[in-house]
PyMOL CGO cylinders between C-alpha atoms (Angstrom):
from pymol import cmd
from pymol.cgo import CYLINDER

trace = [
    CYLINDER, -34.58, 1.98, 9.00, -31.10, 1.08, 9.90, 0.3, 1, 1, 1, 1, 1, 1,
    CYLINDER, -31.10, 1.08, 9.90, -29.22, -0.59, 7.40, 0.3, 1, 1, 1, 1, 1, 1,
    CYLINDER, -29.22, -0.59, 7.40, -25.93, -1.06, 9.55, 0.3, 1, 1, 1, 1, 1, 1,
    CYLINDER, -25.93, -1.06, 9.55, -24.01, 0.21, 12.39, 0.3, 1, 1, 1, 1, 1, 1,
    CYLINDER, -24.01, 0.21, 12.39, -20.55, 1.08, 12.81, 0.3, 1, 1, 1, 1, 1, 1,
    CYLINDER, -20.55, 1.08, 12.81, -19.20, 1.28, 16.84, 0.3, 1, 1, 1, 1, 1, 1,
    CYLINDER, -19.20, 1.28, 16.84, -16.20, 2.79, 17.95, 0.3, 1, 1, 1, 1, 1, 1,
    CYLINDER, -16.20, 2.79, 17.95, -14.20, 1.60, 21.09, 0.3, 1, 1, 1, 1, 1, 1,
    CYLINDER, -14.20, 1.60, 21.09, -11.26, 0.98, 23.22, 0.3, 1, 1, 1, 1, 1, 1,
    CYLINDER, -11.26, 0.98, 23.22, -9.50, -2.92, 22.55, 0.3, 1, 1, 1, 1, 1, 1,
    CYLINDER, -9.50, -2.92, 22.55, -9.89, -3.29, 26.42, 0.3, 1, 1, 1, 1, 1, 1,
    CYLINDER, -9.89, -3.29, 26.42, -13.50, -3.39, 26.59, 0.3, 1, 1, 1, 1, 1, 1,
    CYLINDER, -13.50, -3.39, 26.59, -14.21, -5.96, 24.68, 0.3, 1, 1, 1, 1, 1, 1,
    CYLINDER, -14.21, -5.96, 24.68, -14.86, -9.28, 26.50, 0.3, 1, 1, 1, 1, 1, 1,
    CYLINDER, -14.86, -9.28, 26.50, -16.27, -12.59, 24.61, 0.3, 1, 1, 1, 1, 1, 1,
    CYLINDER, -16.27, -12.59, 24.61, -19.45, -11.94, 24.57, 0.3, 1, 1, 1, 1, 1, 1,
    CYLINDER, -19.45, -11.94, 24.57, -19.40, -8.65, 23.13, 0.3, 1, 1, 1, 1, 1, 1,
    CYLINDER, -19.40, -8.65, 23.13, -17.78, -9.96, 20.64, 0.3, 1, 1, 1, 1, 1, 1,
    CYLINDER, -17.78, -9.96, 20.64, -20.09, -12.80, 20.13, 0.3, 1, 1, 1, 1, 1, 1,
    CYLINDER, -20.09, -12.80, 20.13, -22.97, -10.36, 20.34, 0.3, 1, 1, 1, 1, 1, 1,
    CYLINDER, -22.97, -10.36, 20.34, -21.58, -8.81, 17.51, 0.3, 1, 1, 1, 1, 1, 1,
    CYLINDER, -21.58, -8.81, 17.51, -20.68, -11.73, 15.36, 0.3, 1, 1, 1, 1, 1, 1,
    CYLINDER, -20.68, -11.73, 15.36, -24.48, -12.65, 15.82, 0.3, 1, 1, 1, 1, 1, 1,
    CYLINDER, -24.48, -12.65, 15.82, -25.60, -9.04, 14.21, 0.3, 1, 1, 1, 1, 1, 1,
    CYLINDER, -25.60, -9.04, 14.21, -22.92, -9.05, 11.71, 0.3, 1, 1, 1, 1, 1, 1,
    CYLINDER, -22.92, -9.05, 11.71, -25.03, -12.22, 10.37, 0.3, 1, 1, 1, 1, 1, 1,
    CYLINDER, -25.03, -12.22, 10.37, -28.38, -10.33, 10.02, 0.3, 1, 1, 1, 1, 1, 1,
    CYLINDER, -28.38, -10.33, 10.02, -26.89, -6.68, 9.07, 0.3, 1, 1, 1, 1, 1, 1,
    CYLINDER, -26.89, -6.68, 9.07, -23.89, -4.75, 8.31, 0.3, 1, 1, 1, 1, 1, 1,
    CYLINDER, -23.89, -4.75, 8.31, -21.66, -4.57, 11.77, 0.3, 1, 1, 1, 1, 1, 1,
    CYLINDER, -21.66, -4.57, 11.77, -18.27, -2.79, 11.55, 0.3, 1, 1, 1, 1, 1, 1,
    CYLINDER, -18.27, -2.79, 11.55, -15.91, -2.68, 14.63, 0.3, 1, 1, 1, 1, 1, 1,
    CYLINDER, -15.91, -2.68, 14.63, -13.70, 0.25, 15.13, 0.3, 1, 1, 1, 1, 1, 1,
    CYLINDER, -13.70, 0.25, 15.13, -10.76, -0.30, 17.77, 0.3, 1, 1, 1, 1, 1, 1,
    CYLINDER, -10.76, -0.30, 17.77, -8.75, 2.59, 18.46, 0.3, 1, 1, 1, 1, 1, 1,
    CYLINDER, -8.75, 2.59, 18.46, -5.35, 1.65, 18.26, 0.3, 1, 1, 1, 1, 1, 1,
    CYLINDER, -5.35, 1.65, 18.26, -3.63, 5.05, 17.90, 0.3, 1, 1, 1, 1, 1, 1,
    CYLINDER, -3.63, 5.05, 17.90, 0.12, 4.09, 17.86, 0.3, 1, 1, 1, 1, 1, 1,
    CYLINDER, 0.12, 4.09, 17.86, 2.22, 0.55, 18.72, 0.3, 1, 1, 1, 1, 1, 1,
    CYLINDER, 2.22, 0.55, 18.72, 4.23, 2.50, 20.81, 0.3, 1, 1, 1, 1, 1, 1,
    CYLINDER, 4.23, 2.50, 20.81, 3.76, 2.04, 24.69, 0.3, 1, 1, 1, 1, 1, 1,
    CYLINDER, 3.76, 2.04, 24.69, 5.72, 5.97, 25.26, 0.3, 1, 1, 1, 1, 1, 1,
    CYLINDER, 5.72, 5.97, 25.26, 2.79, 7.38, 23.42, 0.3, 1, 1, 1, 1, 1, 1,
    CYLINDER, 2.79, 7.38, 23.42, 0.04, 5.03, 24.66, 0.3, 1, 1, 1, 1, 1, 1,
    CYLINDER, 0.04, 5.03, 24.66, 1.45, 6.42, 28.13, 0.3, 1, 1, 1, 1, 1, 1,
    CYLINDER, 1.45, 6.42, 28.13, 1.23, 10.25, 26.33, 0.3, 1, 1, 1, 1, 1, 1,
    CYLINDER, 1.23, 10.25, 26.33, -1.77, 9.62, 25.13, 0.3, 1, 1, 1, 1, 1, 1,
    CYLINDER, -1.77, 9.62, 25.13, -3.39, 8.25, 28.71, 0.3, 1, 1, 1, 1, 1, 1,
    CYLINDER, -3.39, 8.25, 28.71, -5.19, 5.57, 27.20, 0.3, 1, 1, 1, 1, 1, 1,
    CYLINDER, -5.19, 5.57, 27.20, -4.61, 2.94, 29.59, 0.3, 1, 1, 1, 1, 1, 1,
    CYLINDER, -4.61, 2.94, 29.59, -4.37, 0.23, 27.29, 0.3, 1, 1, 1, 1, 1, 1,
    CYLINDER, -4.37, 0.23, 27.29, -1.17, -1.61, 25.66, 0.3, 1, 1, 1, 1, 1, 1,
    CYLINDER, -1.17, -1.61, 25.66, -0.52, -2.94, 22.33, 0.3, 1, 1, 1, 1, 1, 1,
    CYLINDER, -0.52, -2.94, 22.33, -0.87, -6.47, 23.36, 0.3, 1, 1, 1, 1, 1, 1,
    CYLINDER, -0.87, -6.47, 23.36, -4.19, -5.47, 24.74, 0.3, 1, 1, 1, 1, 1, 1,
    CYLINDER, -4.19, -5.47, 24.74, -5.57, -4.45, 20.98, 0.3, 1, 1, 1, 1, 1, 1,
    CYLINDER, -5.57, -4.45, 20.98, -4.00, -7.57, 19.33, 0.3, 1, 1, 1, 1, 1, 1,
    CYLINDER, -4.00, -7.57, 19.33, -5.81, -9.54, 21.51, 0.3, 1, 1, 1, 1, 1, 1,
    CYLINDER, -5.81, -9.54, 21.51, -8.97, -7.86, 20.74, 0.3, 1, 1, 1, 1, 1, 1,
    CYLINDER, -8.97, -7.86, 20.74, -8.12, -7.52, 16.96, 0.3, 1, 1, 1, 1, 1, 1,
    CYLINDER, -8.12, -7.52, 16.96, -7.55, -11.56, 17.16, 0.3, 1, 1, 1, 1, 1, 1,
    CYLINDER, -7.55, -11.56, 17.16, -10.76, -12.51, 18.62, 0.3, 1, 1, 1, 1, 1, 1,
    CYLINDER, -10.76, -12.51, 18.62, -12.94, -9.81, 16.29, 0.3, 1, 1, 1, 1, 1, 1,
    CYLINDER, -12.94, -9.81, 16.29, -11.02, -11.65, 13.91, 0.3, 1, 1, 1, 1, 1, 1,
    CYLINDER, -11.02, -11.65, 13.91, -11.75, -15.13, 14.58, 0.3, 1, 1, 1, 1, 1, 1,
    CYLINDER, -11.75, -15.13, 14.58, -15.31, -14.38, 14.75, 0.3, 1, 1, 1, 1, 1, 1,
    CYLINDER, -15.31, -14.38, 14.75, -14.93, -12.68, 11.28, 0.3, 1, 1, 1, 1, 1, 1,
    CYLINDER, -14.93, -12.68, 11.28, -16.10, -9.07, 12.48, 0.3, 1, 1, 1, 1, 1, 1,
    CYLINDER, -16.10, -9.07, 12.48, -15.19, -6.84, 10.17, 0.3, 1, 1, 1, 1, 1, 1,
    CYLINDER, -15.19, -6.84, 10.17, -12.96, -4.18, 11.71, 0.3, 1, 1, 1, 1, 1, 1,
    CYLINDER, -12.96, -4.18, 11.71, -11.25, -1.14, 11.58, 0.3, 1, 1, 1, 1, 1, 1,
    CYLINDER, -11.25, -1.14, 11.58, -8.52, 0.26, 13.22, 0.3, 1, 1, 1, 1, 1, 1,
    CYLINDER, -8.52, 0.26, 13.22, -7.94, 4.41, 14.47, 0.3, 1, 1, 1, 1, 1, 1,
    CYLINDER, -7.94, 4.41, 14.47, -4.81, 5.74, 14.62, 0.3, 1, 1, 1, 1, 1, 1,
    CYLINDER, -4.81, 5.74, 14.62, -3.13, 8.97, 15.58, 0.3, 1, 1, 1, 1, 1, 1,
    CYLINDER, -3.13, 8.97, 15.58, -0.33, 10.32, 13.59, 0.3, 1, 1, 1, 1, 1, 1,
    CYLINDER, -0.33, 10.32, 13.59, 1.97, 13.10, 15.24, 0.3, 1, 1, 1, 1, 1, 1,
    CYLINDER, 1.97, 13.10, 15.24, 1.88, 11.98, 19.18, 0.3, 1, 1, 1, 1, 1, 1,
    CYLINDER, 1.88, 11.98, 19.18, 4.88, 14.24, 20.65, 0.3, 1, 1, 1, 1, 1, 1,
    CYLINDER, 4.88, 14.24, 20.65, 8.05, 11.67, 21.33, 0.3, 1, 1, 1, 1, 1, 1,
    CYLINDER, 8.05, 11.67, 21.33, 6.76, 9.88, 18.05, 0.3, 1, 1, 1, 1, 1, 1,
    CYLINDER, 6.76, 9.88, 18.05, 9.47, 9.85, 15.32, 0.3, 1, 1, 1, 1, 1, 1,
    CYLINDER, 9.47, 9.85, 15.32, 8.47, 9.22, 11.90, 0.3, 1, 1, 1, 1, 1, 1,
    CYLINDER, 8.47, 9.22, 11.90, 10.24, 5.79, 11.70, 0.3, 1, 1, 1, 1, 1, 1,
    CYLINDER, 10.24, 5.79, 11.70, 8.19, 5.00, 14.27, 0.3, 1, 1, 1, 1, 1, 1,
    CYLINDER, 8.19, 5.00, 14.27, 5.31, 6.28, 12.87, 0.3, 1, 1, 1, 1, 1, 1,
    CYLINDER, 5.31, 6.28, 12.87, 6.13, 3.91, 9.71, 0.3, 1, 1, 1, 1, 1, 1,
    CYLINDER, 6.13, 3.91, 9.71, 6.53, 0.88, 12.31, 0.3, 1, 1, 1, 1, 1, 1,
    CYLINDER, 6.53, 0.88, 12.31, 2.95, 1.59, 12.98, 0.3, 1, 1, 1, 1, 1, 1,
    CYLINDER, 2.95, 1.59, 12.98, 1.80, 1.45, 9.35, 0.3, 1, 1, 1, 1, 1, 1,
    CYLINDER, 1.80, 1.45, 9.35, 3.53, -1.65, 8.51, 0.3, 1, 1, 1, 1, 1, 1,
    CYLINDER, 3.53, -1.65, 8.51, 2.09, -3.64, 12.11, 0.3, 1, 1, 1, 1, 1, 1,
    CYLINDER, 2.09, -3.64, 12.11, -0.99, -2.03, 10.61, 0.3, 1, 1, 1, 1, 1, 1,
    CYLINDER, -0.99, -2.03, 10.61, -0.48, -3.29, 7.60, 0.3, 1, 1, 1, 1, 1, 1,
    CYLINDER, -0.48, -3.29, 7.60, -0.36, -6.88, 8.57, 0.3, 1, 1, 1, 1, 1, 1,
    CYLINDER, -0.36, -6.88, 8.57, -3.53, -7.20, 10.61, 0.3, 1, 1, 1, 1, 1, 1,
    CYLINDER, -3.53, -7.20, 10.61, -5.06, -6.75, 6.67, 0.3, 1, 1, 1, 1, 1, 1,
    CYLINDER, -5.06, -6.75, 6.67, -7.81, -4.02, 8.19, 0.3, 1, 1, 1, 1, 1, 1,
    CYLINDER, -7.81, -4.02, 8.19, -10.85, -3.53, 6.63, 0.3, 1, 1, 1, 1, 1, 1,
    CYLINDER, -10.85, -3.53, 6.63, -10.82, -0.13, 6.85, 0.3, 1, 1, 1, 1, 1, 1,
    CYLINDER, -10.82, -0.13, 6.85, -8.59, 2.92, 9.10, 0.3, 1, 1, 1, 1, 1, 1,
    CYLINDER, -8.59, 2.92, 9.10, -9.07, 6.01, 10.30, 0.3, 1, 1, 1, 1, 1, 1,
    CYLINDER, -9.07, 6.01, 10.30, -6.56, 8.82, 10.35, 0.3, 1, 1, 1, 1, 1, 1,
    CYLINDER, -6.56, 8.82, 10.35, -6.22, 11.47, 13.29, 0.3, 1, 1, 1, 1, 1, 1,
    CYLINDER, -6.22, 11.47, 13.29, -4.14, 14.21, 13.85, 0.3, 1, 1, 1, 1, 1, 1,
    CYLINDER, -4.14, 14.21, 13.85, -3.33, 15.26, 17.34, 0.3, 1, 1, 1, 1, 1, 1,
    CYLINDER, -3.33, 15.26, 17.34, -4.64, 18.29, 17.89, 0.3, 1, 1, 1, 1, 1, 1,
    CYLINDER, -4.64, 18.29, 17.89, -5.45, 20.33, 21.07, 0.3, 1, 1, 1, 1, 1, 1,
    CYLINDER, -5.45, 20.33, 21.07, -8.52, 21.35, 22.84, 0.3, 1, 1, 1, 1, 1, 1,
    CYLINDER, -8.52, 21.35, 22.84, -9.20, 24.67, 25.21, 0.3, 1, 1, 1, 1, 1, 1,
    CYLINDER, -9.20, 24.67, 25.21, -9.23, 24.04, 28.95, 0.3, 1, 1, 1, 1, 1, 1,
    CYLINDER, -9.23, 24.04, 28.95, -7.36, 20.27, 28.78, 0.3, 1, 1, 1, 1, 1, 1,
    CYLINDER, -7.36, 20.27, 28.78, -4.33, 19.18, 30.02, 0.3, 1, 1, 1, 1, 1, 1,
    CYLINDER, -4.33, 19.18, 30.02, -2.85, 18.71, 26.77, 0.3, 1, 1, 1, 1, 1, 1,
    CYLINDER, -2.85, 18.71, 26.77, -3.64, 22.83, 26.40, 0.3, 1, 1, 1, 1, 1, 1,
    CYLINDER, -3.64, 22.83, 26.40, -1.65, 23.42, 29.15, 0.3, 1, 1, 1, 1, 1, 1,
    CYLINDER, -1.65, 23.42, 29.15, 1.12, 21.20, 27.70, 0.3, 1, 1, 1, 1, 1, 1,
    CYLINDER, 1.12, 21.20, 27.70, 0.79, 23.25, 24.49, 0.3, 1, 1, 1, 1, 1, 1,
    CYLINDER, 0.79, 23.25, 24.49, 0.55, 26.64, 25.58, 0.3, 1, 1, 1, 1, 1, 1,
    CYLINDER, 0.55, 26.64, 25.58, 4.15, 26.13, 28.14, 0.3, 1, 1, 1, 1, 1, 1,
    CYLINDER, 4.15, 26.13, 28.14, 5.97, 24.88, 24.59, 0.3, 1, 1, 1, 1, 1, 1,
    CYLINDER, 5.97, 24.88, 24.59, 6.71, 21.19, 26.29, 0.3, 1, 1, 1, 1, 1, 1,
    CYLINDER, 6.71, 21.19, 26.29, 5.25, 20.21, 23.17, 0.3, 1, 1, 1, 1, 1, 1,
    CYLINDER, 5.25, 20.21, 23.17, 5.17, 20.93, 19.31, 0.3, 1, 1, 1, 1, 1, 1,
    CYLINDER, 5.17, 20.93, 19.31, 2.09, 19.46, 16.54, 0.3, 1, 1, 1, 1, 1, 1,
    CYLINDER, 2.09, 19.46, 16.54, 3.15, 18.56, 13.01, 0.3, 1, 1, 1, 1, 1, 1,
    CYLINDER, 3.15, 18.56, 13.01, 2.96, 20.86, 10.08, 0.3, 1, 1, 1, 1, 1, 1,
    CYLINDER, 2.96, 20.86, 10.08, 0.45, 20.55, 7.53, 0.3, 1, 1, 1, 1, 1, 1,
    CYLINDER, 0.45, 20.55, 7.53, 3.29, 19.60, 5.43, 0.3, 1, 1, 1, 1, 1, 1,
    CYLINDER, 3.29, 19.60, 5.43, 4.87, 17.11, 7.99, 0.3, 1, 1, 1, 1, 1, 1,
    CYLINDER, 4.87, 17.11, 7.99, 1.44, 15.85, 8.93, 0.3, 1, 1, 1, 1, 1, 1,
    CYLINDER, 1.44, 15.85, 8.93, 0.65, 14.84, 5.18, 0.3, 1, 1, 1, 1, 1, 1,
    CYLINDER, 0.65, 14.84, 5.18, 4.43, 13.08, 5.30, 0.3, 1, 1, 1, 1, 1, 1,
    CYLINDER, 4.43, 13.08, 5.30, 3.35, 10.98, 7.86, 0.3, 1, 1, 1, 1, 1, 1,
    CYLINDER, 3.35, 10.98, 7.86, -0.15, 9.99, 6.51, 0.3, 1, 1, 1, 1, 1, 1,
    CYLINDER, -0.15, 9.99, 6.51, 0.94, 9.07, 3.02, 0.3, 1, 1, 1, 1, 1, 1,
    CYLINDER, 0.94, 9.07, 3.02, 4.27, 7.19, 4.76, 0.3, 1, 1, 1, 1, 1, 1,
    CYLINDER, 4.27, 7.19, 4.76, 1.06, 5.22, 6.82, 0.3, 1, 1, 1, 1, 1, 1,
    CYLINDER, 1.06, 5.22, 6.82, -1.29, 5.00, 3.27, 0.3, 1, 1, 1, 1, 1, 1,
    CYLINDER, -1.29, 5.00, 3.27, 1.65, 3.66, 1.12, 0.3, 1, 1, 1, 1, 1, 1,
    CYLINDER, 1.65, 3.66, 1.12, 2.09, 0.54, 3.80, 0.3, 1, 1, 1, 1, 1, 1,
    CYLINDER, 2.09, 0.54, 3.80, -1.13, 0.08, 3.94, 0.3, 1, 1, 1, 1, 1, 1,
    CYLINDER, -1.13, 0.08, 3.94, -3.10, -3.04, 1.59, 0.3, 1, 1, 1, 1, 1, 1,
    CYLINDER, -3.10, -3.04, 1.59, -4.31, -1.61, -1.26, 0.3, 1, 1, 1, 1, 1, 1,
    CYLINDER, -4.31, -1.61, -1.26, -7.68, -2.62, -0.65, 0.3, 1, 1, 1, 1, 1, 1,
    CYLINDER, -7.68, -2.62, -0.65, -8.17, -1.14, 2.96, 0.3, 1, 1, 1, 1, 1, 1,
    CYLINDER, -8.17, -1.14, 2.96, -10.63, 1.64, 3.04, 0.3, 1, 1, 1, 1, 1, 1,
    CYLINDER, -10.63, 1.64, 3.04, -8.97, 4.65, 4.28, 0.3, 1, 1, 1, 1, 1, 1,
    CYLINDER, -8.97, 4.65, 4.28, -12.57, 6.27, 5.78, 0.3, 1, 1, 1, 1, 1, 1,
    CYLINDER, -12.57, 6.27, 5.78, -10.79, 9.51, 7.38, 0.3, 1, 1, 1, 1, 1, 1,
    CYLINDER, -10.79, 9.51, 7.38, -7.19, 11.34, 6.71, 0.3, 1, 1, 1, 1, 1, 1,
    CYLINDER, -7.19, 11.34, 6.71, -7.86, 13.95, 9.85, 0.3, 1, 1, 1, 1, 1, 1,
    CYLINDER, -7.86, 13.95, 9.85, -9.73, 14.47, 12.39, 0.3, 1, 1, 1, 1, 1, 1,
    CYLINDER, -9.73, 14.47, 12.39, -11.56, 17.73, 13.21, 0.3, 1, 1, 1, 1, 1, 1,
    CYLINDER, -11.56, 17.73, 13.21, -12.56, 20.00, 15.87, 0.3, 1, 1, 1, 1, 1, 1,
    CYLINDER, -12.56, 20.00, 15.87, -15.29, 23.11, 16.17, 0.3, 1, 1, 1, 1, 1, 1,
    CYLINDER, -15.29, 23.11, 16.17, -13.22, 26.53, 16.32, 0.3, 1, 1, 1, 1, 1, 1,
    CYLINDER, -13.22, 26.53, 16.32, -14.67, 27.26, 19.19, 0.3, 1, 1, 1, 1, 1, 1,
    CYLINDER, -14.67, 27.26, 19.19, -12.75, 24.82, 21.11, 0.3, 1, 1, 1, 1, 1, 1,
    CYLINDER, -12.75, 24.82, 21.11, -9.79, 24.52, 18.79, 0.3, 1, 1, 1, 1, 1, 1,
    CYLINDER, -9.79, 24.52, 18.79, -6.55, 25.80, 20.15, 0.3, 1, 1, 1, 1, 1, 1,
    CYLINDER, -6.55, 25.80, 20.15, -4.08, 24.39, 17.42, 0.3, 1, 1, 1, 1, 1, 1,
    CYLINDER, -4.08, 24.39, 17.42, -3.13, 23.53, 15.26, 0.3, 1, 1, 1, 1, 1, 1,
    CYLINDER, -3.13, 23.53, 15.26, -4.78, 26.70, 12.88, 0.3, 1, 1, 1, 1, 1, 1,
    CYLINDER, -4.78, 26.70, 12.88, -5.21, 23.95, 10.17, 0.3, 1, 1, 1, 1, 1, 1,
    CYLINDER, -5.21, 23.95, 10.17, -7.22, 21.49, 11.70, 0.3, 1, 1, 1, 1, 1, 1,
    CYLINDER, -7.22, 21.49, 11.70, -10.21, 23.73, 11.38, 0.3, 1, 1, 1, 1, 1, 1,
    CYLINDER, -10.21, 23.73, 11.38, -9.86, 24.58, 7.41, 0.3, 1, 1, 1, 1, 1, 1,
    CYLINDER, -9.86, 24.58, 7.41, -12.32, 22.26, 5.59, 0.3, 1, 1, 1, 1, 1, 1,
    CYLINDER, -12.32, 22.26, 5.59, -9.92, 19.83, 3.17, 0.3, 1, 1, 1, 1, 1, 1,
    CYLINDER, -9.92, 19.83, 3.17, -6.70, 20.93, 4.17, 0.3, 1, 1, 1, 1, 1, 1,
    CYLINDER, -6.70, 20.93, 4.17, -5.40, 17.95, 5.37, 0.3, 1, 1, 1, 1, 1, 1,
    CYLINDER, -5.40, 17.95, 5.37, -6.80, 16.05, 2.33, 0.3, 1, 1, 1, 1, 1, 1,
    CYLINDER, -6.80, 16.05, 2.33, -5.16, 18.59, -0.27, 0.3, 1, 1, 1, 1, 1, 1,
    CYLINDER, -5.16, 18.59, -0.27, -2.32, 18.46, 1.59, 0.3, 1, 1, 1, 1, 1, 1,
    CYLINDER, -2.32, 18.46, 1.59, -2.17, 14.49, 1.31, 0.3, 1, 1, 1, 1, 1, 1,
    CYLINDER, -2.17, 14.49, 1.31, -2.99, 14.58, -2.63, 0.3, 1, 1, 1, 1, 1, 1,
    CYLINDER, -2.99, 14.58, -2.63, -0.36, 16.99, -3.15, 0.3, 1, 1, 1, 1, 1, 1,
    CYLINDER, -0.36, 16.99, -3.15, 2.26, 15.01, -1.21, 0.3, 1, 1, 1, 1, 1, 1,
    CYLINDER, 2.26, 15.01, -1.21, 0.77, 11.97, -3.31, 0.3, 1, 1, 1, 1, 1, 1,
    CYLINDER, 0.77, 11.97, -3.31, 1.92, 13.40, -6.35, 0.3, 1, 1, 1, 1, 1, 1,
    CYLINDER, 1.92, 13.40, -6.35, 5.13, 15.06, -5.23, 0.3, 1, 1, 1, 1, 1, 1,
    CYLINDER, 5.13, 15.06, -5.23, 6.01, 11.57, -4.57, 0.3, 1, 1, 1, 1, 1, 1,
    CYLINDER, 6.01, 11.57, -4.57, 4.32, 9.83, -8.04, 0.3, 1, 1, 1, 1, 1, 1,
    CYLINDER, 4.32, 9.83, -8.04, 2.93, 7.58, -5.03, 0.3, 1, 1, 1, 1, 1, 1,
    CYLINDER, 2.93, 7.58, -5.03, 0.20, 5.75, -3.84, 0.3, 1, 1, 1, 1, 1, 1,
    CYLINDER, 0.20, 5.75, -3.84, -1.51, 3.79, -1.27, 0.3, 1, 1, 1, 1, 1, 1,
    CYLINDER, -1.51, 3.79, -1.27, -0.13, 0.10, -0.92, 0.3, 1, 1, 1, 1, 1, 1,
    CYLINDER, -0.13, 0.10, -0.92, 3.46, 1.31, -2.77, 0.3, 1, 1, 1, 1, 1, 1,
    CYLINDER, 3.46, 1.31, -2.77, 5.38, -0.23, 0.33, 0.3, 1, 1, 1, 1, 1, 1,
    CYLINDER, 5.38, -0.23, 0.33, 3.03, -2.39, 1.45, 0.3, 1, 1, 1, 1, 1, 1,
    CYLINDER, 3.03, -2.39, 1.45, 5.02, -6.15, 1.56, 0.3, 1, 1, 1, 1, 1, 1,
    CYLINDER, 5.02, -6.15, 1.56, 2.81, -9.17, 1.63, 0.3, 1, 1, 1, 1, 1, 1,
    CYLINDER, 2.81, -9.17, 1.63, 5.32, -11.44, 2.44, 0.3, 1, 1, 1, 1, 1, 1,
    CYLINDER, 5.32, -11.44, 2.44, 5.37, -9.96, 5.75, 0.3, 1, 1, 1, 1, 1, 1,
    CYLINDER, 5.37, -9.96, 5.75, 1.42, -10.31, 6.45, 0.3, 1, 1, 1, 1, 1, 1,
    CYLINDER, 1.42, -10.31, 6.45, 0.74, -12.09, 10.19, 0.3, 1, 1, 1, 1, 1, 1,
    CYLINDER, 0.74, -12.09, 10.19, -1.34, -14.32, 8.53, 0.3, 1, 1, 1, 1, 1, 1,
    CYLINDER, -1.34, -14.32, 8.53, -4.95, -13.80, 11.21, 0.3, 1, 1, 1, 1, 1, 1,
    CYLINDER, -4.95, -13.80, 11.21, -7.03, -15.39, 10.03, 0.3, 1, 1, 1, 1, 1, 1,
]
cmd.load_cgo(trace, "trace")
């Protein structure tokens, strides 16, 4: 009784015929593609430890593309070293690659993990609440007005939770984005410039 399947994955494991597998499904049933892209920026790539560049997801993205997968794209908003301008450089890249749909994460930390460790010895600092909703609606207002935004935050149990205290309040981050919404009379596609659009098609 599956109507559809959505699959999330890295952009560097995903050779031809994967992709041609799912271009095959995508004719019989719903397929959606979910690459996690998680920033432009090589410094937080390197952070981050995921082992992949950005020329390594446009690749991907281009082929899904060509083989008219429809895709989505994760992202991570708040990587330590990551300034907000550079957060916005993000969106608009984002932006032109015309994604289906995206998925919004906030960093947050996890007991026992390196990251913890990081944490806990003040190397590094998480975003606000506030400053964490100034960075998703920055990302939302460059986005196309007609890509799905399926997730403003991403979640963890409290039981493994270390920070940030938010994360684990049900809706927080999505109040948080509304009200920034309207402090700013904004909304999603405000910025968003179609003149500069890469044009994959």
């Amino acid at each position: 009784e599956v109507v559809g399947l959505a699959i999330g994955t890295r952009p560097d494991v995903l050779p031809n015929d994967v992709l041609d597998l799912l271009a095959a499904l995508s004719r019989e049933t719903d397929i959606q593609l979910e690459i996690g892209l998680q920033t432009i920026h090589q410094k937080c790539l390197d952070f981050l430890r995921r082992g992949h560049t950005y020329a390594d997801f446009l690749d991907s993205y281009q082929r899904a593309v060509q083989r008219r997968i429809r895709l989505g794209i994760h992202l991570i908003l708040g990587v330590p070293q990551e300034s907000a301008e550079e957060i916005r450089q993000t969106a608009n890249e984002v932006a032109k690659l015309k994604p289906a749909c995206v998925k919004l994460h906030n960093l947050y930390v996890v007991r026992n993990t390196l990251l913890a460790s990081m944490y806990t010895e003040g190397t590094i600092r998480l975003p606000s609440l506030e400053e964490y909703a100034a960075y998703a609606v920055d990302f939302i207002e460059r986005l196309p007005p007609e890509t799905v935004i399926e997730r403003i935050s991403g979640e963890a149990s409290e039981e493994f939770l270390l920070a940030p205290a938010w994360t684990a309040v049900k809706h927080a981050a999505r109040n948080a984005v509304d009200e920034e919404f309207r402090r700013r009379n904004s909304f999603q596609g405000k910025e968003y410039r179609i003149e500069s659009e890469a044009g994959l098609d």
